[in-house]
C-alpha positions as CSV (number, residue, x, y, z in Angstrom):
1,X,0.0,0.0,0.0
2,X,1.0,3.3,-1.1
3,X,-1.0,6.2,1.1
4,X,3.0,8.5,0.8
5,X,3.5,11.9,-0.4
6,X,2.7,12.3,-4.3
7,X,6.4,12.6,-5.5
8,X,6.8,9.5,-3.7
9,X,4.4,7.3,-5.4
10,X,5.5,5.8,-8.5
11,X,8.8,4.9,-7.5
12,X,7.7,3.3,-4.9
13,X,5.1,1.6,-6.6
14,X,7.6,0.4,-9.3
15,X,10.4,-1.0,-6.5
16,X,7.2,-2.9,-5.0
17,X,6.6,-4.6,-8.1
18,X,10.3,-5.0,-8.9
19,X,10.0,-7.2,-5.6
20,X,6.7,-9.2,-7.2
21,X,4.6,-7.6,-4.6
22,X,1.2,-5.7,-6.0
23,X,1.1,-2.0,-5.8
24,X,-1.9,-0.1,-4.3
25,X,-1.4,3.6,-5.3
26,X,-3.2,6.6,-3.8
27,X,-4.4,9.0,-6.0
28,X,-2.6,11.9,-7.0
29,X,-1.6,13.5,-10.1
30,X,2.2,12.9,-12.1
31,X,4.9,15.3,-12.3
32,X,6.3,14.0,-15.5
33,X,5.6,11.1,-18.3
34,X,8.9,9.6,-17.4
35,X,7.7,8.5,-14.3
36,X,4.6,7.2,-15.9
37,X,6.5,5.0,-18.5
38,X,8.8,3.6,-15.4
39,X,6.1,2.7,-13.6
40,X,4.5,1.2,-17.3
41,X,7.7,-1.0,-17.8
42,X,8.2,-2.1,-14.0
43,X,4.3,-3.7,-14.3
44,X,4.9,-5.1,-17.8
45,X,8.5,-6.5,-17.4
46,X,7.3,-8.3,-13.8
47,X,4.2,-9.4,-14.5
48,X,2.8,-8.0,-11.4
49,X,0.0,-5.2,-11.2
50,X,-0.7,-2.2,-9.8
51,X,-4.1,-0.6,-8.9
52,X,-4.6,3.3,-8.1
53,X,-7.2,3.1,-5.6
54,X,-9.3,5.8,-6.9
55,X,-12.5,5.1,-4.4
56,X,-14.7,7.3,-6.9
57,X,-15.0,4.8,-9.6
58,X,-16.7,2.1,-6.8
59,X,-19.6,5.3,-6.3
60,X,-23.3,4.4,-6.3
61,X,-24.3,6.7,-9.2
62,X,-21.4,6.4,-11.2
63,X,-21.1,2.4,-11.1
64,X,-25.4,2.9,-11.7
65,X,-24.5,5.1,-15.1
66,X,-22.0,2.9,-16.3
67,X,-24.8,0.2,-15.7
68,X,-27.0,1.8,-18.0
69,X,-24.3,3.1,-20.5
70,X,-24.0,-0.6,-21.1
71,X,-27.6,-1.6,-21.7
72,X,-27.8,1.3,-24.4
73,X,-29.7,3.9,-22.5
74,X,-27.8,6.6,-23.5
75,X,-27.3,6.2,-26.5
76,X,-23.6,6.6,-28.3
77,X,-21.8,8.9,-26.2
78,X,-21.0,12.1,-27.1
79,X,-19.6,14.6,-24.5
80,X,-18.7,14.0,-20.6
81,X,-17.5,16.3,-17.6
82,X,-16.2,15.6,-14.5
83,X,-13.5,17.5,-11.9
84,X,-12.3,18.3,-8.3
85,X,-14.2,21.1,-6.9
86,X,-13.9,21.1,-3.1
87,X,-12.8,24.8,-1.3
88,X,-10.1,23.8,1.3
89,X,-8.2,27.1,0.5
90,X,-7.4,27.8,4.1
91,X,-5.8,23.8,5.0
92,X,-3.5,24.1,1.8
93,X,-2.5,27.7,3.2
94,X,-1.6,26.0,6.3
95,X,-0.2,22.7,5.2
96,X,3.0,25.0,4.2
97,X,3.9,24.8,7.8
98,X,3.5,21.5,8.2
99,X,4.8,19.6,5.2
100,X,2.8,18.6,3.3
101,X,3.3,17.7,-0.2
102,X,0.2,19.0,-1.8
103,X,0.9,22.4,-0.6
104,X,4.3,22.3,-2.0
105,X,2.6,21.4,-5.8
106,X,0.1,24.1,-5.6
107,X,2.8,26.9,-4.3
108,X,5.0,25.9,-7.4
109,X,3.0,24.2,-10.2
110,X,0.0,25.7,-12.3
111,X,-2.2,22.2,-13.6
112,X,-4.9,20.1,-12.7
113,X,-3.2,18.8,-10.4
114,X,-5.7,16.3,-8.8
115,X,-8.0,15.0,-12.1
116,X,-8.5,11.2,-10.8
117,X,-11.5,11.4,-8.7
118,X,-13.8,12.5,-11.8
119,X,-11.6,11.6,-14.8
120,X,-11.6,8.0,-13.3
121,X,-15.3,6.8,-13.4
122,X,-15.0,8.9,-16.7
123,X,-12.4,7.4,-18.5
124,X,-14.3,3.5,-17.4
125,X,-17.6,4.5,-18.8
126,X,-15.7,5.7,-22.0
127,X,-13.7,2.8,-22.6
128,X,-10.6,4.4,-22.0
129,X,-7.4,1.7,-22.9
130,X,-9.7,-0.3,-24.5
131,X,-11.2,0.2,-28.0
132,X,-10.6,4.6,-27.0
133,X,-8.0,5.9,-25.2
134,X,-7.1,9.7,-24.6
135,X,-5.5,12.0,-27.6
136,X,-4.9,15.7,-26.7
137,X,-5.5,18.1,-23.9
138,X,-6.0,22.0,-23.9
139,X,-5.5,23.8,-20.0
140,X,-6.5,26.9,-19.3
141,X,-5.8,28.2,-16.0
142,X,-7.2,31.1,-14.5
143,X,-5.5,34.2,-12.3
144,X,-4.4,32.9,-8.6
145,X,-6.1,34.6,-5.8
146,X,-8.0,32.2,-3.7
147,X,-5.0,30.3,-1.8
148,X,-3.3,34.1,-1.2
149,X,-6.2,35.4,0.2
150,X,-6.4,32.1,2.6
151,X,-2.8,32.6,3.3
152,X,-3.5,36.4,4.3
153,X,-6.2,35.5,6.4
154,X,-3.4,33.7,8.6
155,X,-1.1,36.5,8.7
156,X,0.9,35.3,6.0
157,X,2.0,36.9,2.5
158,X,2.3,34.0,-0.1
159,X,2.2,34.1,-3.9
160,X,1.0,30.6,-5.0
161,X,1.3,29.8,-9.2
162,X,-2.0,27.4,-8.8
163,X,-4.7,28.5,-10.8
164,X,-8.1,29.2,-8.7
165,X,-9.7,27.6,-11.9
166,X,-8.0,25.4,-14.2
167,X,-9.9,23.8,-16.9
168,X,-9.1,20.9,-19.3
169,X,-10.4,19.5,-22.2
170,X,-9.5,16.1,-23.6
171,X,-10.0,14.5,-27.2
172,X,-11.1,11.0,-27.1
173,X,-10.0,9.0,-30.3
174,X,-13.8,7.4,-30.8
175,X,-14.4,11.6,-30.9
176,X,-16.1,12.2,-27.4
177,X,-14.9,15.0,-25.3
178,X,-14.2,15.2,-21.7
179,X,-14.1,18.7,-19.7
180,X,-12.4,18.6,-16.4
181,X,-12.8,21.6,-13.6
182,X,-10.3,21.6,-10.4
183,X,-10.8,24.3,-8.2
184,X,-10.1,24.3,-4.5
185,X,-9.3,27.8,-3.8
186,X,-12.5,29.6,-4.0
187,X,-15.4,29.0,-1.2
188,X,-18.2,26.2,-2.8
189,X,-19.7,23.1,-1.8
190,X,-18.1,19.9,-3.0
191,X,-18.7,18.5,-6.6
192,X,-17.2,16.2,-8.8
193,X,-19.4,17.6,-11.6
194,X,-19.7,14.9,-13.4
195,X,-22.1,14.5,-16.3
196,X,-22.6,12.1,-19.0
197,X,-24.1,13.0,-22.3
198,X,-25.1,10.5,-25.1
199,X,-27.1,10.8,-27.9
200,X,-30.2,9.6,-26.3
201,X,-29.9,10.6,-22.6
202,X,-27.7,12.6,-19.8
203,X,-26.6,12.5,-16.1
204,X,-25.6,15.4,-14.6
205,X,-24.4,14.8,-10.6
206,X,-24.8,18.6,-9.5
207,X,-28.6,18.1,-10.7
208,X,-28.6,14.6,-9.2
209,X,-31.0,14.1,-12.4
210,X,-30.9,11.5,-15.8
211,X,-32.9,12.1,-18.3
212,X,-33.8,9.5,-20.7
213,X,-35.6,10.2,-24.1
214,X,-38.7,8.7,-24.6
215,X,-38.6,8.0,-20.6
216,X,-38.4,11.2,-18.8
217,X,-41.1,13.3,-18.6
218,X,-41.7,16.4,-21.1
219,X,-44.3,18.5,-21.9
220,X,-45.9,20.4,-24.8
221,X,-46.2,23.8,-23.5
222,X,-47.3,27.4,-25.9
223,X,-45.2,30.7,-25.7
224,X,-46.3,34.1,-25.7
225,X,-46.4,34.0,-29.5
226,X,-48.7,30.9,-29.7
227,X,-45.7,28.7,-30.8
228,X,-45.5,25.2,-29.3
229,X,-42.7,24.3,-27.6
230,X,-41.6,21.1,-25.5
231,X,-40.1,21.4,-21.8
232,X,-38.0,18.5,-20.8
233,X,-38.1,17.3,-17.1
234,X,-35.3,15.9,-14.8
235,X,-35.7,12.1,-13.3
236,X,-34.0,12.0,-10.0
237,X,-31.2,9.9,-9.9
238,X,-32.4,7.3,-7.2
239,X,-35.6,7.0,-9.4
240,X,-33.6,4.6,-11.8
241,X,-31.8,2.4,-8.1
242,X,-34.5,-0.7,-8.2
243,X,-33.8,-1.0,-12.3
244,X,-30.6,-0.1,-13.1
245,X,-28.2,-0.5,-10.0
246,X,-24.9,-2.1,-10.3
247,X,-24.9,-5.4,-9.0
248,X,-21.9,-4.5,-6.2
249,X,-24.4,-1.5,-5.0
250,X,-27.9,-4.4,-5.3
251,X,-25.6,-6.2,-2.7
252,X,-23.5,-3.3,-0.9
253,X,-26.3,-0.7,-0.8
254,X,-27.9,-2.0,2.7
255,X,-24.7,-2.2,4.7
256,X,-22.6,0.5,3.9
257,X,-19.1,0.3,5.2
258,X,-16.2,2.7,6.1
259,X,-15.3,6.9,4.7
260,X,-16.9,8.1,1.8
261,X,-20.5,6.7,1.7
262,X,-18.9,3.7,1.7
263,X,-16.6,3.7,-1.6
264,X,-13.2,3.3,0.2
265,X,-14.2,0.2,1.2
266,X,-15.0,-1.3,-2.0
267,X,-12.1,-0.1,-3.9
268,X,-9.8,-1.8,-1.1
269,X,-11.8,-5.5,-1.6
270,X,-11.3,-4.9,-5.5
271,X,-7.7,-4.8,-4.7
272,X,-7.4,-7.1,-2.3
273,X,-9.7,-9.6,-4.2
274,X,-7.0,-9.0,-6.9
275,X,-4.2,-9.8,-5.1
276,X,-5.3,-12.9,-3.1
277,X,-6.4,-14.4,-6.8
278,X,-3.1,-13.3,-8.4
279,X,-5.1,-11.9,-11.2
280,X,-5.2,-8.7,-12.8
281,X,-6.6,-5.2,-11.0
282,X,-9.3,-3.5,-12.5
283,X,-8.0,-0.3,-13.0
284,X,-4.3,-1.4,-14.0
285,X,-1.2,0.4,-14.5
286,X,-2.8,1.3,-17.7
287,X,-5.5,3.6,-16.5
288,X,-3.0,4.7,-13.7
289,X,-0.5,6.4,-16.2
290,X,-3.1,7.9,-18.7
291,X,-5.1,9.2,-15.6
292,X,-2.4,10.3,-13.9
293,X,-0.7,12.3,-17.0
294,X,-3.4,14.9,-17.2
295,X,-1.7,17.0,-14.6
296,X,2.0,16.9,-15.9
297,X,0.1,17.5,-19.4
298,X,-2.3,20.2,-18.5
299,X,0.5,21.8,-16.6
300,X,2.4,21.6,-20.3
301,X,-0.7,23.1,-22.2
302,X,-1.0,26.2,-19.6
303,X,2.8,27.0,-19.6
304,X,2.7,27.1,-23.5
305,X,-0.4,29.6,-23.2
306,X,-2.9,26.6,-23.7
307,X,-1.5,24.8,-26.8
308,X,-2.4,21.9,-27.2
309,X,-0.8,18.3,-25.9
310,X,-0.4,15.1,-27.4
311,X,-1.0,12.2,-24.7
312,X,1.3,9.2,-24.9
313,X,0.0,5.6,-26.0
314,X,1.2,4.1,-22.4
315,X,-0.3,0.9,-24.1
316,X,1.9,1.4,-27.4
317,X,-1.2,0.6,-29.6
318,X,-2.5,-2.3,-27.4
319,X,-5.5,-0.1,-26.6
320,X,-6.8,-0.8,-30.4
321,X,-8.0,-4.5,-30.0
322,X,-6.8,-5.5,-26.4
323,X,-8.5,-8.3,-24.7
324,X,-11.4,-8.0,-22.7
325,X,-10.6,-9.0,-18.9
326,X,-12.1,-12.3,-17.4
327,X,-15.4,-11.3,-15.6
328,X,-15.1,-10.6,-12.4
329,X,-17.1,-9.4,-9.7
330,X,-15.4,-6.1,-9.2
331,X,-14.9,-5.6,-13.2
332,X,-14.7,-1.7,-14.4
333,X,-14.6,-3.0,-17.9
334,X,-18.2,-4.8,-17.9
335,X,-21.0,-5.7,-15.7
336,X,-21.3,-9.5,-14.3
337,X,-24.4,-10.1,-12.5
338,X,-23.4,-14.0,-12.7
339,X,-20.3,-13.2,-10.4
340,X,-22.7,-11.9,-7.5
């Protein structure tokens, strides 16, 4: 288990496997693709895996979407957003004294520099690393203000580089796009902001609605000119729980365990379910370096005045036919009802 500082990571994570041990990685962002391809070659020349244990992709709703992205009801998909948007301006300010790493990245760097907890469930409902994979970024990063003003507040005078918003937007190769929002220096609630749009239906997590075609409700209303219009209505999200929840939640949903409604839980028994069957992680060193590359990248696109940024095939063209994983209970690939 990997729970260090974020510079700290990979390496570790690659000597681990050097040793035949599996890696569980915390989430966290890259500082550079070099580490990314170490930590690619340690997993492929050993045989072992590694697993970021990115709790978000084990969340009711998002496991529920993917659920129904898979039976078809939304349609081909077409455009998704997701990000980090969580104020804790005045801890960061205050983790200066005390160490810690993230501080230290936000004081120096300008990037998304925490994608994984939205990208994550993103980047498994699109496929991502197999049959689609990521192409180019653009960054754009706003002025810094939020973090200095915390700072102030404490009696202190620091600049920090981080952008109060940064904002990312990904080219998939099947042609879907993916916008992705960290903030953490301006006072909101939390939000991942994930949505999912396809050409028949969308969920949008701020709105906690899905709307379906054909199965939402709309209505035929007539404007002040006597035109006819139709009004489309929100479904709340738990209205689609009894039909479309992911097996793991059917089973889970009753006896909720452990931080984050329960999600921290059931990313460590997919990991540990891995490693006591010797078999491979579902999300694998793959998914860790493409995920992981957005914030070396986006910090790339910003500092070239938001150019754009090839990302590198970490699978070196395996992502074009690569075999489907066995089916497994705790699979982010497909859903196994027959493994419950």
């Amino acid at each position: 288990m990997v729970p260090t500082s974020w510079n700290s990571h990979l390496g570790i994570a690659c000597d681990a496997m050097k040793m035949g041990k599996y890696a569980g990685i915390e989430v966290g962002g890259s500082s550079s693709t070099e580490e990314l391809w170490r930590l690619v070659h340690a997993a492929e020349s050993t045989g072992v895996s590694c697993m970021m244990l990115e709790n978000c992709c084990y969340g009711r709703n998002e496991l529920m979407v993917m659920n129904m992205v898979k039976q078809g009801m939304f349609g081909e998909l077409i455009h998704c957003q997701c990000g980090y948007e969580h104020y804790i301006g005045e801890r960061v300010a205050q983790e200066l004294e005390t160490g810690i790493e993230r501080a230290w990245h936000n004081l120096r760097r300008n990037g998304d520099l925490y994608p994984t907890h939205g990208l994550g469930p993103i980047a498994k409902i699109l496929g991502i690393n197999r049959g689609n994979r990521f192409l180019s970024l653009t960054s754009t990063a706003s002025k810094s203000r939020g973090l200095s003003i915390a700072a102030k507040d404490q009696g202190k005078d620091i600049l920090f580089n981080e952008g109060d918003i940064v904002t990312t937007v990904i080219k998939c190769a099947n042609g879907e796009t993916i916008t992705i929002t960290h903030g953490i220096s301006l006072p909101r609630p939390y939000s991942r902001d994930c949505r999912v749009q396809g050409a028949r239906g969308i969920w949008v997590e701020d709105a906690n609605g899905i709307y379906i075609e054909g199965i939402s409700p709309s209505y035929e209303e007539i404007d002040a000119a006597g035109n006819p219009y139709t009004t489309h209505k929100w479904n709340k999200v738990d209205e689609f729980y009894d039909k479309y929840d992911h097996p793991i939640w059917r089973e889970y949903r009753d006896n909720q365990i452990g931080g984050h409604g329960g999600m921290d839980y059931l990313a460590l028994q997919a990991f540990f379910d891995s490693v006591r069957t010797g078999s491979a992680s579902p999300i694998d060193v793959y998914d860790c370096a493409a995920w992981m590359s957005v914030t070396c990248l986006s910090e790339q696109s910003i500092a070239m005045g938001s150019m754009p940024v090839a990302f590198p095939d970490f699978t070196n063209g395996k992502w074009i036919n690569r075999k489907a994983p066995e089916p497994g209970r705790w699979s982010l690939d497909s859903i196994n009802p027959e493994c419950f």
